[in-house]
C-alpha beads as a LAMMPS data file, in Angstrom:
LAMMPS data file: protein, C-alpha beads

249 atoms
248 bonds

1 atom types
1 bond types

-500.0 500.0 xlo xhi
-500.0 500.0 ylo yhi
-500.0 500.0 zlo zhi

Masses

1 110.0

Atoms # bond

1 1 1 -277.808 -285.779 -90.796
2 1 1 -275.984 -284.631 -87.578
3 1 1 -275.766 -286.184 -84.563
4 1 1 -276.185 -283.539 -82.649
5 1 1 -280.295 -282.487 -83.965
6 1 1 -281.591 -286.141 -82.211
7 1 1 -279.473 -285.882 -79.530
8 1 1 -280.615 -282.234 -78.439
9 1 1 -284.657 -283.530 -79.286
10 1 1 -283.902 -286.128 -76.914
11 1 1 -282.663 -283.782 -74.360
12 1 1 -285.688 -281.652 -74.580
13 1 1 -287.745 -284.549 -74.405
14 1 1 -286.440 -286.042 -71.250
15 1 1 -286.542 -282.736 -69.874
16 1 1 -290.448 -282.399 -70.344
17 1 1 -290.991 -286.136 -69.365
18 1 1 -289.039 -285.491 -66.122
19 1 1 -290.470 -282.094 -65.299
20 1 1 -294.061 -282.221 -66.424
21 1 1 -295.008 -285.977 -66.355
22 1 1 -295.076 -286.000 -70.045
23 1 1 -294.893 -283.745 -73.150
24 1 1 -292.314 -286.004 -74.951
25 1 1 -294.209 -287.470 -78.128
26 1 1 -295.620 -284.024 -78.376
27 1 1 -292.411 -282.774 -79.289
28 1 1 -290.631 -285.300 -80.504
29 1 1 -293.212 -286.188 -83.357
30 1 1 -293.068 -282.899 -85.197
31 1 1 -289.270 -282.755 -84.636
32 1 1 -288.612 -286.270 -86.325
33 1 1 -291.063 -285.117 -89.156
34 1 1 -290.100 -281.873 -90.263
35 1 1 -286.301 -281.852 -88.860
36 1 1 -285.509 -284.932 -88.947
37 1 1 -287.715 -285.361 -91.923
38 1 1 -288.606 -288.906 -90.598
39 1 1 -292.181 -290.753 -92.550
40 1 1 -295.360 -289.687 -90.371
41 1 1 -295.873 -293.679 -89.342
42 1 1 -292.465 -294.038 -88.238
43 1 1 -292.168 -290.933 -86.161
44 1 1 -295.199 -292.071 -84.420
45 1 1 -293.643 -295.315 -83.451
46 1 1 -290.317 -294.551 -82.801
47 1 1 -291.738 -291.896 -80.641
48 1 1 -293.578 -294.835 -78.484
49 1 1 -289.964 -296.509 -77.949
50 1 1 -288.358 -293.001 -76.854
51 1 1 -291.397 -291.954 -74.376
52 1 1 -291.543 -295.722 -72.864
53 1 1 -287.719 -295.849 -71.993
54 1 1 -287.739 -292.347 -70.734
55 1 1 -290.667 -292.867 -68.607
56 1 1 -289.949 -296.259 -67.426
57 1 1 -286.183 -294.767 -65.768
58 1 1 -288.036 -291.896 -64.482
59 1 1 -291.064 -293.677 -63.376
60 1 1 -288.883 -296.385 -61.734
61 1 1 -286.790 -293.673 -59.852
62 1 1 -290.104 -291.800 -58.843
63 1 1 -291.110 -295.205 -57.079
64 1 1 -287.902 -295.432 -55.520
65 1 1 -287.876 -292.600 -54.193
66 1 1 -291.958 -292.576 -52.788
67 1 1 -292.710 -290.027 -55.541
68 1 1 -295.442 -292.588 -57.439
69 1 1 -298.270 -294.527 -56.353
70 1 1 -297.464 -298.120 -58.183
71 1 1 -301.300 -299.671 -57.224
72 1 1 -302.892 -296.444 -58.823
73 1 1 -300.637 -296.693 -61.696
74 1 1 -301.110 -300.471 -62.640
75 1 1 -305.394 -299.534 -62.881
76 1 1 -305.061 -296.802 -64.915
77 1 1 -302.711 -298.509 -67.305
78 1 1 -303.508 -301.975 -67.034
79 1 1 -307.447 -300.716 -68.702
80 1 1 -305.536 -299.075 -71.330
81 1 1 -303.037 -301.866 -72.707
82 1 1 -306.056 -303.886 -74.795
83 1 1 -306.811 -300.300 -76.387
84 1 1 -303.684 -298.766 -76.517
85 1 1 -302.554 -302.199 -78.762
86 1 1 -305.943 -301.444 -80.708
87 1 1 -304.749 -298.595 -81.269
88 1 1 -302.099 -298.789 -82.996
89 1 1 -303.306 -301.197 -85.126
90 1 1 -306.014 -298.570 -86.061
91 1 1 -303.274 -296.003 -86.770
92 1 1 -301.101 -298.103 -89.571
93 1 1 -304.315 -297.621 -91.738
94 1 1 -304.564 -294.388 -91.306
95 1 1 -303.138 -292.057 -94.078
96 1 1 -299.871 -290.048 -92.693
97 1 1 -301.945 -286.601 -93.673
98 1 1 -304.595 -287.283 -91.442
99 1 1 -302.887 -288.383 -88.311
100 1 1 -300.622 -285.393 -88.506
101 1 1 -303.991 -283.353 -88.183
102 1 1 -305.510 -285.248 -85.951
103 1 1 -301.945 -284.989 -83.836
104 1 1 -302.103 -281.070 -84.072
105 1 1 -305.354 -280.676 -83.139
106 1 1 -304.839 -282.808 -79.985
107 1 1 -302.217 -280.600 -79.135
108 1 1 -304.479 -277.231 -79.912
109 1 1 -306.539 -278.907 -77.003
110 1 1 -303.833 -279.854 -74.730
111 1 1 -302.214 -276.198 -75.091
112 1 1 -305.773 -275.013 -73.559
113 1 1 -305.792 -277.738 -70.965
114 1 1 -302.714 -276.589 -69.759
115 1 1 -302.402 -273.021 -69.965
116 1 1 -305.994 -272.568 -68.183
117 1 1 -306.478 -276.187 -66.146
118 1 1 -303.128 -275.883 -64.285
119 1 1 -303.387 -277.751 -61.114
120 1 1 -301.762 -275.915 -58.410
121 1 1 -302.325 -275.964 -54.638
122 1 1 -305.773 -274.952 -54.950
123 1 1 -306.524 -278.029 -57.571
124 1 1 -305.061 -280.169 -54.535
125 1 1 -307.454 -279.116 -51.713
126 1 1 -310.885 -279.310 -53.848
127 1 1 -309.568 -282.516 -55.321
128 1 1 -312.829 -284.997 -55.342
129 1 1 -312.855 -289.386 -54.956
130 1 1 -314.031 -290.683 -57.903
131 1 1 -315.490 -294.299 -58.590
132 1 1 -312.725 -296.350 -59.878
133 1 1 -314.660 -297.218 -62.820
134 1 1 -314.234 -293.661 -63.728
135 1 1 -310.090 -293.966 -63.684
136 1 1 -310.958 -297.541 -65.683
137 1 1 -312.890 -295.532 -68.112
138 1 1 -310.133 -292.837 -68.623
139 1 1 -307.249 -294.954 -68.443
140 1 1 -309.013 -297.140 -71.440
141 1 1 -309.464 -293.815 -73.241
142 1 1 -305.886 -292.153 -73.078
143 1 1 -304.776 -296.032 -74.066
144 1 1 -306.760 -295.599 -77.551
145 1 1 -305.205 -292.273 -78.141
146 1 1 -301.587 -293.206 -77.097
147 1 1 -301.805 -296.018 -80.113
148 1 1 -303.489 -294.092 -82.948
149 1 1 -301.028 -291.098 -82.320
150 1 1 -298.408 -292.107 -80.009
151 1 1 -298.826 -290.018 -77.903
152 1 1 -298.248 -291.145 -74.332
153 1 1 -301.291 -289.077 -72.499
154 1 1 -299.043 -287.512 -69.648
155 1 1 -301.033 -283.979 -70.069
156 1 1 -304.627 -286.446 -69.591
157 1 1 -302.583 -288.606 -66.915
158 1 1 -301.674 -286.349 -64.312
159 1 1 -304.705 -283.807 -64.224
160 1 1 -306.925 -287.209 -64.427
161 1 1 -304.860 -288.214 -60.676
162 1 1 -304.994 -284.585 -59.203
163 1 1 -308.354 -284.189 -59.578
164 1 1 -309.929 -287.738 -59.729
165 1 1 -307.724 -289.831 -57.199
166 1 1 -307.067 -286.491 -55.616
167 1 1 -302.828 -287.161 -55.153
168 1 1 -301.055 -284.478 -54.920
169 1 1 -298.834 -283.238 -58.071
170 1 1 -295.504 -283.954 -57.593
171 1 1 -296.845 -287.652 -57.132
172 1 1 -299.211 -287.582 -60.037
173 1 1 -296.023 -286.973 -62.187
174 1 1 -294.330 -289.978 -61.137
175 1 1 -297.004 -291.858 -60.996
176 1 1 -297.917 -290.555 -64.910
177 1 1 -294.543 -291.989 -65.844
178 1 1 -295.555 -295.235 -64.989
179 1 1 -298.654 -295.391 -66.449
180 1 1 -297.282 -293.852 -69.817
181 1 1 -294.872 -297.027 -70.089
182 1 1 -297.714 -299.418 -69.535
183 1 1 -299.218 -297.451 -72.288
184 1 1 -296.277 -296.969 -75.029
185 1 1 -295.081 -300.612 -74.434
186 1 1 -298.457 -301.805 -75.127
187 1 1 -298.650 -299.960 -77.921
188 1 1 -295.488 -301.324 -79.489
189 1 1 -296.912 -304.163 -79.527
190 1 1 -298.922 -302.956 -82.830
191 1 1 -295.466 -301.014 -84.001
192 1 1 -293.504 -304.174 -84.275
193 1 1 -293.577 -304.433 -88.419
194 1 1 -292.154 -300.680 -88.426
195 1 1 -289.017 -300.404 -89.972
196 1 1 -287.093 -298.391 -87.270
197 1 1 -283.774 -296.515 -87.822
198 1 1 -281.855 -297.626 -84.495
199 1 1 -279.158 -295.432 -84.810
200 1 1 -281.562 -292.535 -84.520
201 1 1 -283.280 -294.089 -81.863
202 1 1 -280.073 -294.098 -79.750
203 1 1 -279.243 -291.140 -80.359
204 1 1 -282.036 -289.749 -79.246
205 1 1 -281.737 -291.860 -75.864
206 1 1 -278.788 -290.673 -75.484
207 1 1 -279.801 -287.127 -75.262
208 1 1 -283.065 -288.384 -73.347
209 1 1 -282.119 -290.446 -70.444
210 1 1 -279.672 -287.943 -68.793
211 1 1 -281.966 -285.050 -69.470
212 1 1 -284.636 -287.284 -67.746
213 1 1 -282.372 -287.799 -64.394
214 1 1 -281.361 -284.927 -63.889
215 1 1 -284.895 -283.580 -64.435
216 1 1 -286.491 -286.451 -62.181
217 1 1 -283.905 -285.299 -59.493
218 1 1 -284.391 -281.533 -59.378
219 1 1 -287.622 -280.809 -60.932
220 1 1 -289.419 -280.035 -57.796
221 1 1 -287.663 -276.808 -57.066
222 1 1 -289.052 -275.199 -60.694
223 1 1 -292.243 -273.019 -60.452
224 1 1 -295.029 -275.571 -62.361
225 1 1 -297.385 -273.244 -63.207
226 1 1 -295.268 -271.092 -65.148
227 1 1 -293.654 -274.125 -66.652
228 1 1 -296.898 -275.886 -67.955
229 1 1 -298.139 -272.027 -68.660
230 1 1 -294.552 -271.867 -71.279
231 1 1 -294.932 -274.495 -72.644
232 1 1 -298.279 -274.524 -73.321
233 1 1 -297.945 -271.126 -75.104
234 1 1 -295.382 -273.132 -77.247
235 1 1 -297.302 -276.232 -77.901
236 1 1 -299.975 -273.916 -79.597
237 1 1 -297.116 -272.308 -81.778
238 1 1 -296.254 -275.786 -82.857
239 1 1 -300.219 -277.188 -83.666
240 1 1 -300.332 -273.972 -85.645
241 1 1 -297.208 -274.602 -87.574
242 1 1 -297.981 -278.065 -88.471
243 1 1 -301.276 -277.870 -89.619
244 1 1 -300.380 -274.797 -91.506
245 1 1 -297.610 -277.010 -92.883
246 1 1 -300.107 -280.064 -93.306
247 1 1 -302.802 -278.134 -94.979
248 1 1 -301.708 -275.486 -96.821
249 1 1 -298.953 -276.857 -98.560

Bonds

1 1 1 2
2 1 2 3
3 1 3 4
4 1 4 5
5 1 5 6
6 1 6 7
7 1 7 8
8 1 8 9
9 1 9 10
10 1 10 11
11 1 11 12
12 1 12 13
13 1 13 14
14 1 14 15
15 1 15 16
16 1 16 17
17 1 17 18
18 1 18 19
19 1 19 20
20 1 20 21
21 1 21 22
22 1 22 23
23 1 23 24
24 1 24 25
25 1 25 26
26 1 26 27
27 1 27 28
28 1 28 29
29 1 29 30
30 1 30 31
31 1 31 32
32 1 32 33
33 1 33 34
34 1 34 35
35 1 35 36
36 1 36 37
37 1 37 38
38 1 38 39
39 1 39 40
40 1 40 41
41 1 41 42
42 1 42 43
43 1 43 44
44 1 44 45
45 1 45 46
46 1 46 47
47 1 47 48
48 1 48 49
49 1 49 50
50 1 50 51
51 1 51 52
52 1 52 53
53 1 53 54
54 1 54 55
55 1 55 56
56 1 56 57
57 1 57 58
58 1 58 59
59 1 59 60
60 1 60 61
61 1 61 62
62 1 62 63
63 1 63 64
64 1 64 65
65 1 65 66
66 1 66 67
67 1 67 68
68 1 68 69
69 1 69 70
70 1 70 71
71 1 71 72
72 1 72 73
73 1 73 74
74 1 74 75
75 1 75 76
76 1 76 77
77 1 77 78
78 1 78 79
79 1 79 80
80 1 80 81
81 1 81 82
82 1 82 83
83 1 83 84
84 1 84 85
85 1 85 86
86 1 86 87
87 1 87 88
88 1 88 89
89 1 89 90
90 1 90 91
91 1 91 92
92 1 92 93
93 1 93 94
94 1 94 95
95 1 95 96
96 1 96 97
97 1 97 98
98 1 98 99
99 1 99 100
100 1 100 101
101 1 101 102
102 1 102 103
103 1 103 104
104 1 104 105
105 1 105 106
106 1 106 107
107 1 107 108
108 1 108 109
109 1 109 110
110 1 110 111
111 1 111 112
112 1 112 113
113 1 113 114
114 1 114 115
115 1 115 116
116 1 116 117
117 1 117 118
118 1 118 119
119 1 119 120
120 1 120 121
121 1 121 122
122 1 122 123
123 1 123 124
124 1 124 125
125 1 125 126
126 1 126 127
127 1 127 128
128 1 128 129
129 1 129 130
130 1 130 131
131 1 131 132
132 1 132 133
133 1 133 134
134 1 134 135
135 1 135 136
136 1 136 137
137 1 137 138
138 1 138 139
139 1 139 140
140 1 140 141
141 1 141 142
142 1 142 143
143 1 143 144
144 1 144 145
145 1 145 146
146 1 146 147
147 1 147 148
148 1 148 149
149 1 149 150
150 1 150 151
151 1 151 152
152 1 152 153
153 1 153 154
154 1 154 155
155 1 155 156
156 1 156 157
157 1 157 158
158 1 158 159
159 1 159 160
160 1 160 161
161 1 161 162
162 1 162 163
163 1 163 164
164 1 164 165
165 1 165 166
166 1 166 167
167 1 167 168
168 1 168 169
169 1 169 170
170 1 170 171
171 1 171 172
172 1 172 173
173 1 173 174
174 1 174 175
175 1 175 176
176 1 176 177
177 1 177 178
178 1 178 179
179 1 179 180
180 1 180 181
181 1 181 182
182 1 182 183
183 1 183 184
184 1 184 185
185 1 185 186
186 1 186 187
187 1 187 188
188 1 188 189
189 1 189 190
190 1 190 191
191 1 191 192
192 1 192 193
193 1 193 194
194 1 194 195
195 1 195 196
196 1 196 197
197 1 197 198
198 1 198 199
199 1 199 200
200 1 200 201
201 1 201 202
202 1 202 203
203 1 203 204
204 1 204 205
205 1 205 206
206 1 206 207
207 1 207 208
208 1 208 209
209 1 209 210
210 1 210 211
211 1 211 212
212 1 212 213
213 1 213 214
214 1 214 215
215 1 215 216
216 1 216 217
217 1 217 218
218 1 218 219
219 1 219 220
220 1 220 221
221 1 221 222
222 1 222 223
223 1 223 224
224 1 224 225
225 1 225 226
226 1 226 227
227 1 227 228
228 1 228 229
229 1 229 230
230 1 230 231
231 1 231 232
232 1 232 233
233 1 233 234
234 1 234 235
235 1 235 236
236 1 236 237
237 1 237 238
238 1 238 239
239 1 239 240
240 1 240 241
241 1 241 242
242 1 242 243
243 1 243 244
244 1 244 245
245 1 245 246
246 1 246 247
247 1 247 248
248 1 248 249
């Protein structure tokens, strides 16, 4: 295998991470299975490592730089570690098949999420308090689904802080990042017994982390709403293609 395939998925994956507050597992899972032609369970997993550096360096450079709210951050996350770690102990006895379904139908929904719940200016002003139990309650839920799928929930993350806590976006992204490594480290936790290939892994770090800076560092001045409205368009064209792939072959 070139070295060149995980280092160019990484790249595109820090990209997303550093632009849209998240986005990475949902590429990077389909590109380790049918590129890199990695096993289902191990894509998943190594996914969780890739998505939990990534977002930790551009979560911690968000903070730096006032960009993420850490208080916010440690509720949402901290009520999603205990299910996040359930999780993924719920996902190693789940047949390959089936999570690859359940992954492409997630990202059928998130493409719809995206492409007609952008949050824009206009999301900002009407944004409404919520109870905290309500961000408890959420947090706990995108936990469960970043351990069965590994997923890290940036596309739930950063909506659920527009419009619940009511911060504005460019702070809900770096704020995401810091939730999702709560999340993907927790979730690790249930990943430990996977038999990881680390050579892949740092390869695809490699590609990631500088994609990730530079996007953390000059994201702002990119149009969002066509961005999320892109790549939603090809999130959909990838949900299609795997469970095309999944079910019909």
């Amino acid at each position: 295998m070139s070295i060149a395939a995980p280092i160019l998925i990484g790249c595109i994956v820090g990209l997303l991470l550093g632009l849209l507050g998240g986005g990475g597992a949902i590429l990077i899972v389909p590109a380790m299975v049918y590129v890199l032609h990695a096993d289902e369970h191990v894509a998943l997993a190594t996914a969780l490592i890739i998505v939990a550096v990534n977002a930790a360096i551009g979560g911690g450079l968000a903070w730096r730089d006032g960009r993420a709210d850490m208080r916010t951050a440690l509720l949402f996350g901290g009520s999603g570690m205990v299910t996040a770690y359930g999780g993924a102990l719920i996902s190693k006895h789940i047949p390959g098949t089936y999570l690859l379904v359940a992954f492409s139908c997630l990202l059928l929904v998130i493409a719809v999420v995206m492409f007609r719940g952008t949050m824009g200016s206009a999301a900002e002003r009407t944004a409404v308090i919520r109870p905290r139990w309500h961000i408890v309650g959420i947090g706990a839920l995108v936990g469960l689904v970043t351990g069965i799928l590994g997923v890290g929930g940036g596309f739930v993350i950063v909506p659920s802080m527009v419009l619940l806590v009511g911060m504005p976006m460019r702070k809900a992204v770096g704020t995401s990042l810091l939730v999702i490594t709560i999340n993907s480290v927790s979730s690790l936790l249930g990943h430990l017994e996977t038999a990881f290939d680390w050579t892949l892994i740092a390869s695809l770090l490699g590609g990631a982390i500088p994609a990730m800076t530079l996007a953390n560092r000059y994201g702002g001045a990119i149009d969002q709403l066509k961005l999320r409205r892109g790549f939603a368009i090809f999130v959909t064209c990838v949900s299609l293609f795997m469970l095309a792939e999944t079910l019909l072959i």
